[in-house]
N, CA, C and O of each residue as an XYZ file, in Angstrom:
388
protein
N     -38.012    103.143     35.154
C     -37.917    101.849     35.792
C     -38.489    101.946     37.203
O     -38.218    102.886     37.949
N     -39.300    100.924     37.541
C     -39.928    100.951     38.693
C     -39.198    100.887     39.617
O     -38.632     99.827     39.353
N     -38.578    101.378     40.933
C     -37.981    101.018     42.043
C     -38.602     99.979     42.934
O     -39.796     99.913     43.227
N     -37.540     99.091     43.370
C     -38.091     97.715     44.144
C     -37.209     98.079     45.494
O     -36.068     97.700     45.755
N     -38.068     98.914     46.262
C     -37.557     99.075     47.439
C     -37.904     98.314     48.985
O     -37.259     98.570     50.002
N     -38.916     97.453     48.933
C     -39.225     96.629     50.141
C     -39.170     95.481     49.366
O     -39.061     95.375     48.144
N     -39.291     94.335     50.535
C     -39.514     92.913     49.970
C     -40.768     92.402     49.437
O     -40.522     91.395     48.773
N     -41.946     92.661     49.450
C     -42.587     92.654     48.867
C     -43.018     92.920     47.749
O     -43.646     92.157     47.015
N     -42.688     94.102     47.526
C     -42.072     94.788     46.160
C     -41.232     94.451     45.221
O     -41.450     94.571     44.015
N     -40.216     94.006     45.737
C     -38.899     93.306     45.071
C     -39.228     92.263     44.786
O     -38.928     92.106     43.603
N     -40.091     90.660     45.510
C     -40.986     89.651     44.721
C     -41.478     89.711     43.565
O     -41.346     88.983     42.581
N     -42.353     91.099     43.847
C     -43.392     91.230     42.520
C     -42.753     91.827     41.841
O     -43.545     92.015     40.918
N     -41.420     92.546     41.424
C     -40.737     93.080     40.539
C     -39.906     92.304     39.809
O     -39.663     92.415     38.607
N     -39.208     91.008     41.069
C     -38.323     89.779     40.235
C     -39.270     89.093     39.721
O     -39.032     88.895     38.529
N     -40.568     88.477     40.175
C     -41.436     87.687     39.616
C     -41.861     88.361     37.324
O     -41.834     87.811     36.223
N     -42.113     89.492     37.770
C     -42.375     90.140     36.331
C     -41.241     90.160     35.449
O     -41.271     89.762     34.284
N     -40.023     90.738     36.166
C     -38.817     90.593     35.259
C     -38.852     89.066     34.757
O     -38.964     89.001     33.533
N     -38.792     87.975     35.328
C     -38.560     87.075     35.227
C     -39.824     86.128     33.906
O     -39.500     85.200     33.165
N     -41.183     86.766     34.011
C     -41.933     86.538     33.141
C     -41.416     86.892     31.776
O     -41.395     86.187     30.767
N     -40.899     88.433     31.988
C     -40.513     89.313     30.595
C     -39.714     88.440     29.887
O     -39.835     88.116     28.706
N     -38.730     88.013     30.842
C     -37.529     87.027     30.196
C     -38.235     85.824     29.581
O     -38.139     85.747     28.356
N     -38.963     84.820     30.237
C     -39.523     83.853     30.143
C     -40.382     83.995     28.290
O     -40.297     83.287     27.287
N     -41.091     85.179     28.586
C     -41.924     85.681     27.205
C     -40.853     85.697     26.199
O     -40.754     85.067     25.146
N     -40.100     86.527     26.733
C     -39.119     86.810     25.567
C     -38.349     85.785     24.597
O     -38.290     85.842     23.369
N     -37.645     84.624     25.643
C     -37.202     83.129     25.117
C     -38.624     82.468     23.938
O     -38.520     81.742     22.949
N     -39.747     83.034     24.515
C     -40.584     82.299     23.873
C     -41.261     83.061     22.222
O     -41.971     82.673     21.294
N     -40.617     84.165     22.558
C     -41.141     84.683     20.643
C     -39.995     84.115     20.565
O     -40.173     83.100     21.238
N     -38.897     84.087     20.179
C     -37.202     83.747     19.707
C     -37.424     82.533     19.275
O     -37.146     82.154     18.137
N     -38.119     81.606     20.459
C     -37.805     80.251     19.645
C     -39.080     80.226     19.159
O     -38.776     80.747     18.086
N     -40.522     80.012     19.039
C     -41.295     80.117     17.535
C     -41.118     81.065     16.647
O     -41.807     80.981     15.630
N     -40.245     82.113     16.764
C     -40.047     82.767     15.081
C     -38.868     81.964     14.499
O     -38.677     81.871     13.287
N     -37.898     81.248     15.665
C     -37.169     80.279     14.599
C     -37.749     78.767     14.428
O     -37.467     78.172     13.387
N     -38.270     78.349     15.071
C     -38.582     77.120     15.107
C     -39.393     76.653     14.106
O     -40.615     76.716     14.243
N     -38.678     75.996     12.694
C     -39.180     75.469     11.263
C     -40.160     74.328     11.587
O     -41.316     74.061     11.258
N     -39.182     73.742     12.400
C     -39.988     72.067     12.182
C     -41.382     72.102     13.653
O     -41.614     73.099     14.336
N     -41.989     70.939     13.772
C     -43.233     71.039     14.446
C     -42.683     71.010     15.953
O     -41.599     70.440     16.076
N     -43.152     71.437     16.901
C     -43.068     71.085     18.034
C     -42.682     69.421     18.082
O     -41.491     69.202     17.860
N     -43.234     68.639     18.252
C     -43.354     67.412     18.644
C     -41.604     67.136     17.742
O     -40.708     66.509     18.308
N     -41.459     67.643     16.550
C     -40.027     67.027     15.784
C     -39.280     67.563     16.804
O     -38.865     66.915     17.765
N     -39.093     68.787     16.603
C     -38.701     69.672     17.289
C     -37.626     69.070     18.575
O     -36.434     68.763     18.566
N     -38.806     69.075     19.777
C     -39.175     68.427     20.794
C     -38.030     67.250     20.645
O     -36.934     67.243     21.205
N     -38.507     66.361     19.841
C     -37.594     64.823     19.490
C     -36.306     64.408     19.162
O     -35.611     63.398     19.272
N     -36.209     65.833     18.608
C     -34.709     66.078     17.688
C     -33.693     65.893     19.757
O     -32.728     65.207     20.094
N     -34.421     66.699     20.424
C     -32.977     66.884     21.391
C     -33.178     65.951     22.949
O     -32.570     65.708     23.992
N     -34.242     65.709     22.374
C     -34.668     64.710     23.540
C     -35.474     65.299     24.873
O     -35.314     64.847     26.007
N     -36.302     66.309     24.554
C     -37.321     67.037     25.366
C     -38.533     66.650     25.227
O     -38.816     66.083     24.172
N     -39.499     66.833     26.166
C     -40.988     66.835     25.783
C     -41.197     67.783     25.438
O     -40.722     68.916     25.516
N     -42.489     66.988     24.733
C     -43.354     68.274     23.649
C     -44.154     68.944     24.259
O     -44.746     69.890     23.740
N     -44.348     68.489     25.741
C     -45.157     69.544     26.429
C     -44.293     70.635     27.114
O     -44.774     71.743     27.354
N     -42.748     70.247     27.491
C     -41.728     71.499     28.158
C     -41.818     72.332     26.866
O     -42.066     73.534     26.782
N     -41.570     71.462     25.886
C     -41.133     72.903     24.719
C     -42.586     73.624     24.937
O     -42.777     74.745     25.410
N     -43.490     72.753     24.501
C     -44.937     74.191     24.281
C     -44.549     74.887     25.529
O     -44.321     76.095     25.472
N     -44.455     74.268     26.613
C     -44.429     75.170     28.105
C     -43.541     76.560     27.649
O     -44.049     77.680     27.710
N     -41.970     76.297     27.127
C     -40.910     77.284     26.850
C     -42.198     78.137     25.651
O     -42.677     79.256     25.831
N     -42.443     77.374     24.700
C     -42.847     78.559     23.834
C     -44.116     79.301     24.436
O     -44.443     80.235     23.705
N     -44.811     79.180     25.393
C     -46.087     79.945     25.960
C     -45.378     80.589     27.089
O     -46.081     80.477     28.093
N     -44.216     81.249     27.352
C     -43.753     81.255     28.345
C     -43.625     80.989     29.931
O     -43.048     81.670     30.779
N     -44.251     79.936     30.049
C     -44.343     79.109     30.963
C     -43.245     78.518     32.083
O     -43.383     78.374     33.298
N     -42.089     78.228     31.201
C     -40.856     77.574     32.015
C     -40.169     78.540     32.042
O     -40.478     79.336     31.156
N     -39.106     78.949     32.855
C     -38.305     79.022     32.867
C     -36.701     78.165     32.699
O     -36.087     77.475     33.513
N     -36.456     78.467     31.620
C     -35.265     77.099     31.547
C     -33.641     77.582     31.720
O     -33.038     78.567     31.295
N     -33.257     76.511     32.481
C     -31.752     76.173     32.707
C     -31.255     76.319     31.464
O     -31.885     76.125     30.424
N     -29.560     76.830     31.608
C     -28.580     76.984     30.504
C     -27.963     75.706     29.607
O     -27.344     75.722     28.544
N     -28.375     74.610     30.454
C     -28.448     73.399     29.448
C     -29.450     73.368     28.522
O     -29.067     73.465     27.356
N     -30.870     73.237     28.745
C     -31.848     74.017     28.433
C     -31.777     74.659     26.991
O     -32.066     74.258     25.864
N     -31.339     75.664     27.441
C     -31.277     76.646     26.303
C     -30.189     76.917     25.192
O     -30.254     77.687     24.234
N     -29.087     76.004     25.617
C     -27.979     74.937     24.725
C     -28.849     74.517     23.569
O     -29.047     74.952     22.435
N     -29.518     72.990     24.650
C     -30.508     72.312     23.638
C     -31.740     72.631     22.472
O     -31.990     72.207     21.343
N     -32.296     73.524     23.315
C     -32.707     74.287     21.830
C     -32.467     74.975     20.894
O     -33.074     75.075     19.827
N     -31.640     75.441     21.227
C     -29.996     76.547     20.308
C     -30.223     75.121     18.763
O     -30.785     75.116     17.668
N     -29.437     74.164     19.550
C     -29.166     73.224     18.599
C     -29.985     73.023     18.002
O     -29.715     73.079     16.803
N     -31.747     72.603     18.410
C     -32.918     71.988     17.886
C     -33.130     73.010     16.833
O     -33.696     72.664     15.796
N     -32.776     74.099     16.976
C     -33.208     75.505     15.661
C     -31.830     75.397     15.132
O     -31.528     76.298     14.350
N     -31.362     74.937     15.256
C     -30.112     75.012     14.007
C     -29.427     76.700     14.267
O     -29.183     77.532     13.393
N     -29.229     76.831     15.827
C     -28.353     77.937     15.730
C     -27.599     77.779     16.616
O     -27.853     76.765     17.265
N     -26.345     78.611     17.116
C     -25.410     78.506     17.956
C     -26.345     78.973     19.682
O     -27.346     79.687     19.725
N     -25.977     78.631     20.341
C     -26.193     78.990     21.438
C     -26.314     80.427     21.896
O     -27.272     80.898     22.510
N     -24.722     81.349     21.344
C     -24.779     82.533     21.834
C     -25.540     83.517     20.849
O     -25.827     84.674     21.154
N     -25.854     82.879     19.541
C     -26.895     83.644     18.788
C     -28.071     83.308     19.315
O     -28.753     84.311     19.106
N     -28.901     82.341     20.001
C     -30.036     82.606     21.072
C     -30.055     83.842     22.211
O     -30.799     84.807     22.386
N     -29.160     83.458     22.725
C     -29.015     84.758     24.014
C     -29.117     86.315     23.070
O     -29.812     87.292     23.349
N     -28.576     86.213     22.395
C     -28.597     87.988     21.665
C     -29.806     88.010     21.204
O     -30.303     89.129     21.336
N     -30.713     87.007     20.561
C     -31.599     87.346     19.862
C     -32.513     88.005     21.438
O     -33.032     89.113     21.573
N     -32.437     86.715     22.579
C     -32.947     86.934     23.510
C     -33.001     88.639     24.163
O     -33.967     89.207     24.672
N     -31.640     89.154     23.937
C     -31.479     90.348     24.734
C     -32.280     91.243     23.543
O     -33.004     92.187     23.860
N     -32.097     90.893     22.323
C     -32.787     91.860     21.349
C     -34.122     92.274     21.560
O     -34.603     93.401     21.449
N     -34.678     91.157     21.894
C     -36.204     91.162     22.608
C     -36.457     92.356     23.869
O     -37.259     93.288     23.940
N     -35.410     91.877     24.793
C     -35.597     92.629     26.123
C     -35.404     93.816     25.912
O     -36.076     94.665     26.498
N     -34.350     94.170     24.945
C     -34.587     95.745     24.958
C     -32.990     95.932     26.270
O     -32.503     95.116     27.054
N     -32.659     97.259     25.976
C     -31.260     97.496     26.554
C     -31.235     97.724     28.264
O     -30.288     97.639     29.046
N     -32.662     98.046     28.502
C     -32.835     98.423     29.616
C     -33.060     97.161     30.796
O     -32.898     97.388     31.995
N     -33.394     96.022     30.348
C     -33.923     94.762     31.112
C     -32.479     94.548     32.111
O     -31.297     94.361     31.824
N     -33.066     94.650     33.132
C     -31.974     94.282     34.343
C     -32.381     93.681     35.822
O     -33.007     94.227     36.730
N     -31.944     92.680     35.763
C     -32.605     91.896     37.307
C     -32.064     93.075     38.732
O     -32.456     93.167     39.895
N     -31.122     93.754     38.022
C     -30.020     93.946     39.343
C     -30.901     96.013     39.401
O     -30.468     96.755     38.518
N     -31.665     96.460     40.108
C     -31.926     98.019     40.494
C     -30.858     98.814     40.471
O     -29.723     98.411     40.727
N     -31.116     99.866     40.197
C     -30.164    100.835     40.028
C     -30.083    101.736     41.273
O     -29.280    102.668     41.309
């Protein structure tokens, strides 16, 4: 793990973590996501351009957010987050050691 020991450093280290995460939300929900974007999208009352944004990892989204698409895939909420951490791998941590 890279050490983020100045502030400059620590930017470009939260900035990447924060992509990883971002990527990661975004395989999870197109390997579940059956129906089209745009249904998708409609079912929870989002645009079809935030969702593409979430699935290209683009956004970062709020825990309401990520409620709402829980639901739009027909899964529980806290089975998103695990799939999520499954992605990251055991080691992903905002916080340096």
């Amino acid at each position: 793990m890279t050490t983020c020991n100045n502030i400059r450093t620590i930017i470009i280290c939260m900035q990447a973590k924060k992509q990883k995460l971002q990527n990661a939300i975004a395989k999870v929900v197109k390997e579940h996501r059956t129906k089209s974007i745009t249904k998708s999208a409609d079912e929870i009352g989002m645009g079809k351009s935030l969702w593409a944004d979430l699935e290209n990892g683009i956004k970062d989204p709020q825990l309401s957010t990520l409620w709402r698409i829980a639901e739009g895939l027909d899964i529980k909420p806290h089975i998103l987050i695990e799939l999520v951490e499954e992605q990251l791998g055991n080691d992903f941590s905002f916080i340096e050691d």
